[in-house]
Backbone as CSV, one residue per row, in Angstrom:
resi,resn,N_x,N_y,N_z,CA_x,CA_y,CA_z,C_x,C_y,C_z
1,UNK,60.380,-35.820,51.310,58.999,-35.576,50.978,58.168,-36.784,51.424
2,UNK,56.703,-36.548,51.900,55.819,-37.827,52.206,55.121,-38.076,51.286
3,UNK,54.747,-38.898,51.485,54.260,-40.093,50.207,53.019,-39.239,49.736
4,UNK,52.254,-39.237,50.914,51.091,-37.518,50.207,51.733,-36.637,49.639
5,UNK,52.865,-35.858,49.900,53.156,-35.004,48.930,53.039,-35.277,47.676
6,UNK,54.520,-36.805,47.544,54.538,-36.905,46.282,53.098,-37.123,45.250
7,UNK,52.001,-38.010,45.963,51.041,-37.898,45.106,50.147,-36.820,44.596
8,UNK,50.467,-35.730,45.260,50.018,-34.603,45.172,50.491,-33.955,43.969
9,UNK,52.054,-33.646,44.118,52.612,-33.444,43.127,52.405,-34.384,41.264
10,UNK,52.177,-35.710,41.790,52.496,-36.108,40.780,51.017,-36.117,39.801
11,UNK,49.960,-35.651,40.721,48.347,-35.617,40.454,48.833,-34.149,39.130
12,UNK,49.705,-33.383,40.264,49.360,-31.897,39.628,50.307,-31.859,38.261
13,UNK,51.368,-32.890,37.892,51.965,-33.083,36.586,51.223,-33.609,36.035
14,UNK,50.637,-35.169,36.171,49.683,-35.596,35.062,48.674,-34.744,34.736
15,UNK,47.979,-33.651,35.675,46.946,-33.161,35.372,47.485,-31.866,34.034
16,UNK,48.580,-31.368,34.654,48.686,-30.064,33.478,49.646,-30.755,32.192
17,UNK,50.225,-32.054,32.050,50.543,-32.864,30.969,49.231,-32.900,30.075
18,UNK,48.292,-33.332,30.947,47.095,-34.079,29.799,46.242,-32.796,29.533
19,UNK,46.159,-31.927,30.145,45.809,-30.763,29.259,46.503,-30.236,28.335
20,UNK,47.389,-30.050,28.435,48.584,-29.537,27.379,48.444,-30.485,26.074
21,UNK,48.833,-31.733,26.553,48.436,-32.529,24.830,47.051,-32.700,25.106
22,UNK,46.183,-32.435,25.374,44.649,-32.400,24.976,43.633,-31.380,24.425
23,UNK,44.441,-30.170,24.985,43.541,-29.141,24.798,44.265,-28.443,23.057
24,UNK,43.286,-28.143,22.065,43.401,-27.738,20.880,44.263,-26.687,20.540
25,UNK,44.101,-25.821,21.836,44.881,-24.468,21.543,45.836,-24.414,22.343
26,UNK,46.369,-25.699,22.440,47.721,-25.865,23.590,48.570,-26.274,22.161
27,UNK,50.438,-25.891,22.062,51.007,-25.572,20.816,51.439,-26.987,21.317
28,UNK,51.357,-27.836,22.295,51.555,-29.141,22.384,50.683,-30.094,22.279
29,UNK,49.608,-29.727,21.557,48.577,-30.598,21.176,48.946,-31.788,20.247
30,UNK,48.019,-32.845,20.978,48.332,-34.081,20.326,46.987,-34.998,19.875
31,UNK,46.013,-35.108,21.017,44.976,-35.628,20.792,44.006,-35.059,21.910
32,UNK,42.977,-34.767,21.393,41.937,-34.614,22.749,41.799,-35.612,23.764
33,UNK,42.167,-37.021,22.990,41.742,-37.590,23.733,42.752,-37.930,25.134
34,UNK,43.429,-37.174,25.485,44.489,-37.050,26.534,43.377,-36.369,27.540
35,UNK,42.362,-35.829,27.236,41.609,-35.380,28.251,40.625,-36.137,28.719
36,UNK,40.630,-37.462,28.494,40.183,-38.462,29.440,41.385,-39.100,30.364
37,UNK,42.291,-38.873,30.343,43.651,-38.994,31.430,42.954,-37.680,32.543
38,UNK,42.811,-37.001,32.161,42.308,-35.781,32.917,41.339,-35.884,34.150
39,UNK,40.299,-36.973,32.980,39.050,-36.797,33.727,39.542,-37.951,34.474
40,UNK,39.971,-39.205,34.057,40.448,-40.236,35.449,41.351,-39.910,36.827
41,UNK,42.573,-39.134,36.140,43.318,-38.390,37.554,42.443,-37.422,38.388
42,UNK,41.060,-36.824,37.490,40.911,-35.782,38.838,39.401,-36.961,39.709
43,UNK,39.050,-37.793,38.733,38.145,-38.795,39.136,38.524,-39.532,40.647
44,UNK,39.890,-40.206,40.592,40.746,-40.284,41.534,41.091,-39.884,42.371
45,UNK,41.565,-38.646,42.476,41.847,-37.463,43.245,40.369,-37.310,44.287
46,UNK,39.152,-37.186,43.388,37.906,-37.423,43.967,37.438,-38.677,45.006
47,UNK,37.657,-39.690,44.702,37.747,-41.087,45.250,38.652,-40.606,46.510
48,UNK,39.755,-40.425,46.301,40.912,-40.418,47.596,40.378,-39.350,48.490
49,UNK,39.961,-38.268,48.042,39.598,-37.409,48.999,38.171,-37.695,49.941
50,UNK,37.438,-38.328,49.239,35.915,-38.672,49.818,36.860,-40.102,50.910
51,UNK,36.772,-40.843,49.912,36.946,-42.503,50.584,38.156,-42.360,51.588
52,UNK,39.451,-41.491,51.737,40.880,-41.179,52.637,41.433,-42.502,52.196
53,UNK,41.514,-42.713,51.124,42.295,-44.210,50.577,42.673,-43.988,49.049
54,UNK,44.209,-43.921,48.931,44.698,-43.935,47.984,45.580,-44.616,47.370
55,UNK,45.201,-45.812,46.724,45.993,-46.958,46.008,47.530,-46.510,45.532
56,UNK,47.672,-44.767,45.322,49.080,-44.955,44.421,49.888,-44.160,45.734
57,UNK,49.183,-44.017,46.619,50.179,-43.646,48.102,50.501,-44.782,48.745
58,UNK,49.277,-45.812,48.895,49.577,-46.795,49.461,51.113,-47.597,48.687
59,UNK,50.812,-47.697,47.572,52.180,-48.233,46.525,53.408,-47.587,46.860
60,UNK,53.315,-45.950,46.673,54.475,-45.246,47.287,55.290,-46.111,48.816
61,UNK,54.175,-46.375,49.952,55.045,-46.587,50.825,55.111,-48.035,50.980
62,UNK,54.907,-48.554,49.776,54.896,-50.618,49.992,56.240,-50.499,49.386
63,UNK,56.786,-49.827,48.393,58.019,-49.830,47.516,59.172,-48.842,47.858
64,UNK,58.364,-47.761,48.596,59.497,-47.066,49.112,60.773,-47.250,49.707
65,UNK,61.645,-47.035,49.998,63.054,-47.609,50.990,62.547,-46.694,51.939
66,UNK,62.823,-47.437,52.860,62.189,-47.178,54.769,63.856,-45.813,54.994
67,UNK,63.371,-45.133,55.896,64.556,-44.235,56.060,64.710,-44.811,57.142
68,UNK,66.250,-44.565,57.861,66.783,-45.312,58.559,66.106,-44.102,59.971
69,UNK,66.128,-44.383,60.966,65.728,-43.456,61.869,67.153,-42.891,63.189
């Protein structure tokens, strides 16, 4: 998988995590206030898509192990 994928993916877990414990009528409710996790990941998501610069892709491939070619 590329490093965009994974952030893609990992946008689309935090995003349906923090609804789930945020939203009232989710049976995994915990606090609303998990829905400011919400509003920062899709805030982000916003940033990366306007600006084409994404701090937690860039991290992905500073830490990644290089595949051998």
């Amino acid at each position: 998988m590329e490093a965009s994928q994974v952030v893609r993916v990992a946008v689309g877990v935090f995003i349906i995590l923090s609804v789930a414990f945020g939203a009232p009528a989710s049976p995994f409710f915990v606090s609303q206030w998990w829905l400011l996790f919400t509003l920062l990941v899709g805030a982000n998501s916003l940033q990366s898509g306007l600006s084409q610069r994404c701090l937690v892709e860039k991290a992905l491939c500073k830490f990644a192990p290089k595949a051998d070619d």
